[in-house]
VOGU-3710 file (C-alpha; in Angstrom, 3 decimals, decimal comma):
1> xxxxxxxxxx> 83,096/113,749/74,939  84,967/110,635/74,179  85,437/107,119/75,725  87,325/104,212/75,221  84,655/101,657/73,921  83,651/97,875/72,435  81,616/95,399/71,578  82,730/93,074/74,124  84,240/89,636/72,256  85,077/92,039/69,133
11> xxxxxxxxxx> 88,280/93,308/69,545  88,180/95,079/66,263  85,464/97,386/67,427  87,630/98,640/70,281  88,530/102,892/69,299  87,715/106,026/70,594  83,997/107,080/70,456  82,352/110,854/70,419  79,235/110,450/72,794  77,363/112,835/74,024
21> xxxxxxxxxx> 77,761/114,547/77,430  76,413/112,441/80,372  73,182/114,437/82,318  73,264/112,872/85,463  69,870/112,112/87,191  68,345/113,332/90,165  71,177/113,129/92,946  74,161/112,063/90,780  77,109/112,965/90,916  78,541/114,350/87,562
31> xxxxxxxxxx> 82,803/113,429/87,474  85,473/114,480/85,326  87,168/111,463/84,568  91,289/111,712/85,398  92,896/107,952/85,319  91,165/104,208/84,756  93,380/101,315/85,531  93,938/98,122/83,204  93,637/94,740/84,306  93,636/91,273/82,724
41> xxxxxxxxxx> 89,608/91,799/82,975  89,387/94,866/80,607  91,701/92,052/78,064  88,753/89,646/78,457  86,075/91,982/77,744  87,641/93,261/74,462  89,089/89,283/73,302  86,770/86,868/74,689  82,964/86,180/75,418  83,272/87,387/78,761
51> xxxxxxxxxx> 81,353/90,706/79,675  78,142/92,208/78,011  76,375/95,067/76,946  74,246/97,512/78,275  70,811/96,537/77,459  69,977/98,751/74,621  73,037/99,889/73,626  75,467/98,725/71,045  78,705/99,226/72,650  80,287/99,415/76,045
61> xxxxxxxxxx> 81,888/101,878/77,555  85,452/100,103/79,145  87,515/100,228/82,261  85,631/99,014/86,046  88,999/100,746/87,467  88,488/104,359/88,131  89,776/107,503/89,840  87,881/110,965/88,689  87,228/114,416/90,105  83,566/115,899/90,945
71> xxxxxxxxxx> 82,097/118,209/88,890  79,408/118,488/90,387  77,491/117,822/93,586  73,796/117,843/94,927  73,787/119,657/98,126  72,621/116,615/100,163  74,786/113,984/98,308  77,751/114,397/100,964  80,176/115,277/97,874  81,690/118,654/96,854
81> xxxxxxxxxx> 83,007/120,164/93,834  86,648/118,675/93,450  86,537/115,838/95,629  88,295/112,818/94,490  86,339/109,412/93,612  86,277/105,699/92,362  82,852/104,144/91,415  82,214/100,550/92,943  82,359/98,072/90,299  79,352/95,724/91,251
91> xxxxxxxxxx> 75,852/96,805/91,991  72,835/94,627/93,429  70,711/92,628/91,174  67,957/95,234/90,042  65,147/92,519/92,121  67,898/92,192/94,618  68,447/88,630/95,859  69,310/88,337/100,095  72,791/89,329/99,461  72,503/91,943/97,438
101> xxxxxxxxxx> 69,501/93,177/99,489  71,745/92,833/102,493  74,533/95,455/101,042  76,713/92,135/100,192  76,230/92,174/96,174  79,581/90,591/96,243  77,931/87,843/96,882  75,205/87,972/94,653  73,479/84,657/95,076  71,528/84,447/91,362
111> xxxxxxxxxx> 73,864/85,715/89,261  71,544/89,149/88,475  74,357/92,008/89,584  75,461/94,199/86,825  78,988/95,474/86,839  80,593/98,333/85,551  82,696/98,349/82,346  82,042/94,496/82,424  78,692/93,443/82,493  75,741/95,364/81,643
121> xxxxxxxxxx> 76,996/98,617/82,558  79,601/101,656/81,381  82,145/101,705/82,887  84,827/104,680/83,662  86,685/104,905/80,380  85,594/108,134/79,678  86,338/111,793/79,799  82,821/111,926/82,037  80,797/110,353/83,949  78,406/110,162/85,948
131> xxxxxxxxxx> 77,631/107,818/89,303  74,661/107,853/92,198  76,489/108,961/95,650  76,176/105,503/97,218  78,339/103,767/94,527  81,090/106,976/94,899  83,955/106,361/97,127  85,368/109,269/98,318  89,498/108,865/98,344  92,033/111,422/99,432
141> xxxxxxxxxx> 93,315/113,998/96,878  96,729/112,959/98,785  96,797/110,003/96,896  97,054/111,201/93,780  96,778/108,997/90,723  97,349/106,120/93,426  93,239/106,814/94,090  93,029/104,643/90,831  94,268/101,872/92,988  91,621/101,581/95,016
151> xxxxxxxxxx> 89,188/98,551/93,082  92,031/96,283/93,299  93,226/97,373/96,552  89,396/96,532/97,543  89,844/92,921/96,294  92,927/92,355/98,416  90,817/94,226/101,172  88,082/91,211/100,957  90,809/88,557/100,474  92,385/89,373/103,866
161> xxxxxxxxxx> 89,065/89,929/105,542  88,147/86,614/104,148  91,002/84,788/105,660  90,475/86,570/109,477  86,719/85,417/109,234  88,072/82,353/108,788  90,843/81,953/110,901  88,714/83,193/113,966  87,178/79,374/113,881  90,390/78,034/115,751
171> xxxxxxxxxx> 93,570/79,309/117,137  94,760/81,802/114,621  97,945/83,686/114,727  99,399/83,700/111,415  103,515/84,555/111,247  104,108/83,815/107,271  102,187/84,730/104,456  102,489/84,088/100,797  101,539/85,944/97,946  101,961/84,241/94,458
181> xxxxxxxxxx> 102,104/86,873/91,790  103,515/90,773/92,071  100,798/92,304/89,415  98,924/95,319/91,142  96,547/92,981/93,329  99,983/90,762/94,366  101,720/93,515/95,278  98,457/95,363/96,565  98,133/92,153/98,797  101,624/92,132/100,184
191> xxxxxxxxxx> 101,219/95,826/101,349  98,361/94,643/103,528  100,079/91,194/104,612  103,108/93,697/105,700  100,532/96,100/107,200  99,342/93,572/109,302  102,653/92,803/110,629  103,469/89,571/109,048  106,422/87,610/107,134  105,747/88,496/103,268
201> xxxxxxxxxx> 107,041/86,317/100,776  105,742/87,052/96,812  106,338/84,304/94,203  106,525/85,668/90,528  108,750/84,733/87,522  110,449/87,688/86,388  113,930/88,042/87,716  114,452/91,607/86,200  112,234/94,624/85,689  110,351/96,444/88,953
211> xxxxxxxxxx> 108,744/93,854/90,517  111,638/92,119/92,702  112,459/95,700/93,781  108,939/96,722/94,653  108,677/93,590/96,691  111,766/94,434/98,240  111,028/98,432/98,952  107,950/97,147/100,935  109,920/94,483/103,621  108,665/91,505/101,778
221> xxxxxxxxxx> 110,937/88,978/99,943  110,568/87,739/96,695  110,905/84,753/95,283  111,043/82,902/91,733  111,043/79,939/92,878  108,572/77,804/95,985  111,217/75,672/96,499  113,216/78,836/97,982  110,175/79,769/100,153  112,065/78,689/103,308
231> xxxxxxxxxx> 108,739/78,926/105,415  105,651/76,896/105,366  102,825/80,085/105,106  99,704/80,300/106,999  98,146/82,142/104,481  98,358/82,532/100,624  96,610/84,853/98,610  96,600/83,451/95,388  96,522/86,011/92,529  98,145/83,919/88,945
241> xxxxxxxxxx> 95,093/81,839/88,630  97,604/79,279/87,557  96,218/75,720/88,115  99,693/74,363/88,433  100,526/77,163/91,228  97,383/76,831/93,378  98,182/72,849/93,522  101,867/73,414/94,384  101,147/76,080/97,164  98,730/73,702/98,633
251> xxxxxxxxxx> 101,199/70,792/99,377  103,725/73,707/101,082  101,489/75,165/103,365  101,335/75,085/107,228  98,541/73,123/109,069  95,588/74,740/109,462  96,734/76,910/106,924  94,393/79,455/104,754  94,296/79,779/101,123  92,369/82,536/99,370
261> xxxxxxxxxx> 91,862/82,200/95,300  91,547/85,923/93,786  93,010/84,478/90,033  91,094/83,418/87,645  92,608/80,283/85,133  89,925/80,103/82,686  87,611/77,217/81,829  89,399/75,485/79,016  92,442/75,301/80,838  93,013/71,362/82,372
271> xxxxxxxxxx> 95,955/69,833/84,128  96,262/66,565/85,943  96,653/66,957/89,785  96,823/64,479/92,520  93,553/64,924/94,141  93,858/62,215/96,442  96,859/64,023/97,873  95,958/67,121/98,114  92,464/65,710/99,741  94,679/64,121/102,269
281> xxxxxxxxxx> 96,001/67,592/103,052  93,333/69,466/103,355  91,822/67,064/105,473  94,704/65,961/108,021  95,780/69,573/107,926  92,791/71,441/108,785  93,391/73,559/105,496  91,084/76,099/103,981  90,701/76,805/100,318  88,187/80,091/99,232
291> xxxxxxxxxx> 87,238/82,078/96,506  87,113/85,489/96,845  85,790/88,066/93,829  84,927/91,681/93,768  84,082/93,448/96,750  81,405/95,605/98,579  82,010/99,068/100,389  83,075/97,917/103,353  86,598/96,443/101,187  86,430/99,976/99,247
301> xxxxxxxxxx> 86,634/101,987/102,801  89,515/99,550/103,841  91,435/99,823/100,537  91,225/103,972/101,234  92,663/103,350/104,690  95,428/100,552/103,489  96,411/102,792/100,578  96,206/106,047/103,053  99,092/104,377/105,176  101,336/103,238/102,680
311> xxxxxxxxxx> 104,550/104,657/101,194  102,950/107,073/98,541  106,072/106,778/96,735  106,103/102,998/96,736  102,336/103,397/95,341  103,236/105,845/92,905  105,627/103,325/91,122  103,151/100,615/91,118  101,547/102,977/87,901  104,469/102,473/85,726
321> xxxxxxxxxx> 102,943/102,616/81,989  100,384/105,882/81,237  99,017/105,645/77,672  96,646/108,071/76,462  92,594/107,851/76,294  93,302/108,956/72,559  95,351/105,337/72,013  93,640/103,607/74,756  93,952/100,012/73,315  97,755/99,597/73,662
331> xxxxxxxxxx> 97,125/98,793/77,199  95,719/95,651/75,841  98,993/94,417/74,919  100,904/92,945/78,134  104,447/94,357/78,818  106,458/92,069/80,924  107,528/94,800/83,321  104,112/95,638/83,592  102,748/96,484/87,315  99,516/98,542/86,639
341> xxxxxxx> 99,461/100,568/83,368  96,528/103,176/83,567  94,506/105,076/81,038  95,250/108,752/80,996  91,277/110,613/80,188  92,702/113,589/79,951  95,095/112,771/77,242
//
């Protein structure tokens, strides 16, 4: 069969590989593989230091976003022929820590997880695969190709759940919320903002292509500008990773507002901020700041439901650039109108 593979931090390894037909063990699950999504993530893998190979092997098979068809099912495995799945990114730590022992390897506490695609692990770039039934997720053949929207539907999933843990420690009743960035997880994040019944506002920069549409289609309003924001949000999910974003959301927000990071800026990146300032604000305000990365399978089984209830159209046209498994690596290169370009396996 063939996969999309690399040496992770060579990107001139990264082609098209023959390997040989996965067996799966005991239990498994063996999947035809249909669609795997492309995220800045998959970019780091391939260009940078970031990710790492499966022990003994000497290069990795790419792509933690998945959506695939069973092949094949053991009886007792509560999968049939034809159902359609995504794999969970993250697994425990092999000599699972209290988190991970707990079902919560999202918040793996030394460091030991593995993850799919990323770290340690194949992931779903390939024309087969094959997965144990308590990493499957089983999503609804109505969905489509959207079903390759589930991972990072599950990280918005967390990032709202995140933000209602938190706001239960006061008086919570949330009217605005802002999401800065319309990539797949912004937009993915407004859906559930608007599903919850709230005031959506999405910051990005472009002014043309599908994203102020998108934004619009869904009830939200979008913005290229904070100083347009006309609303002091209660909660911001955060999804640039741009230093100088996170620090001017902070000063605009609401008291006792709630800000959820999901973005990641990278470490060489530095900017001067006024911490005192900011300190003040988070202080006087009663303001929350959290990370938030990955996600278990409780965020999986709410990303199914979110993406369920949704516009199916408005989630088709999220996947707006298909590029086959046989020239895989042009998804590396960015597009500016891109929203969530996807893998085809079958191509």
């Amino acid at each position: 069969m063939k996969a999309a593979t690399v040496v992770p931090g060579r990107p001139e390894s990264a082609g098209v590989s023959d390997l040989p037909e996965p067996s799966p063990d005991a239990g498994e699950l063996l999947v035809d593989g249909l669609l795997a999504g492309s995220c800045a993530t998959d970019h780091d893998v391939v260009h940078a230091s970031h990710g790492a190979l499966p022990p003994g092997q000497d290069r990795l098979v790419l792509f933690h976003e998945s959506l695939g068809r069973v092949r094949h099912a053991p009886a007792i495995s509560g999968f049939a022929e034809g159902d359609h799945v995504v794999g969970v990114v993250r697994r425990p730590d092999p000599e699972p820590c209290p988190a991970c022992a707990a079902g919560q390897w999202d918040f793996c506490l030394n460091g030991g997880y593995t993850e799919c695609g990323i770290k340690e692990l194949h992931g779903f770039g390939s024309q087969r695969w094959t997965i144990e039934p308590r990493f499957a997720i089983k999503v609804p053949a109505s969905l489509g190709d959207a079903g390759v929207l589930t991972e990072p539907a599950s990280v918005v999933a967390k990032a709202w759940e995140q933000a209602e843990l938190i706001g239960r420690r006061a008086y919570y009743a949330p009217r605005h919320a802002l999401v800065t960035g319309a990539g797949a997880i912004g937009l993915l994040g407004a859906l559930l903002g608007v599903q919850r019944g709230l005031d959506v506002h999405v910051l990005d920069r472009m002014t043309e292509g599908p994203k102020p549409e998108l934004v619009r289609r869904l009830g939200a309003t979008y913005h290229t500008s904070l100083d347009d924001l006309g609303c002091e949000p209660d909660v911001v999910i955060e999804a640039t990773g741009a230093g100088e974003v996170v620090f001017d959301v902070l000063r605009r927000t609401a008291r006792n507002a709630i800000t959820v990071l999901t973005g990641i800026a990278g470490h060489d990146r530095t900017l001067p901020i006024p911490a005192g300032a900011i300190n003040d604000e988070l202080v006087l305000d009663n303001d929350v700041v959290v990370g938030s990365v990955n996600a278990n399978l409780r965020h999986y089984q709410l990303a199914v439901r979110a993406l369920a209830e949704a516009d199916q159209s408005w989630l088709g046209d999220l996947i707006n650039r298909r590029v086959p498994l046989s020239s895989w690596t042009d998804v590396l290169t960015r597009q500016d109108t891109d929203v969530k370009p996807v893998v085809d396996l079958r191509a």
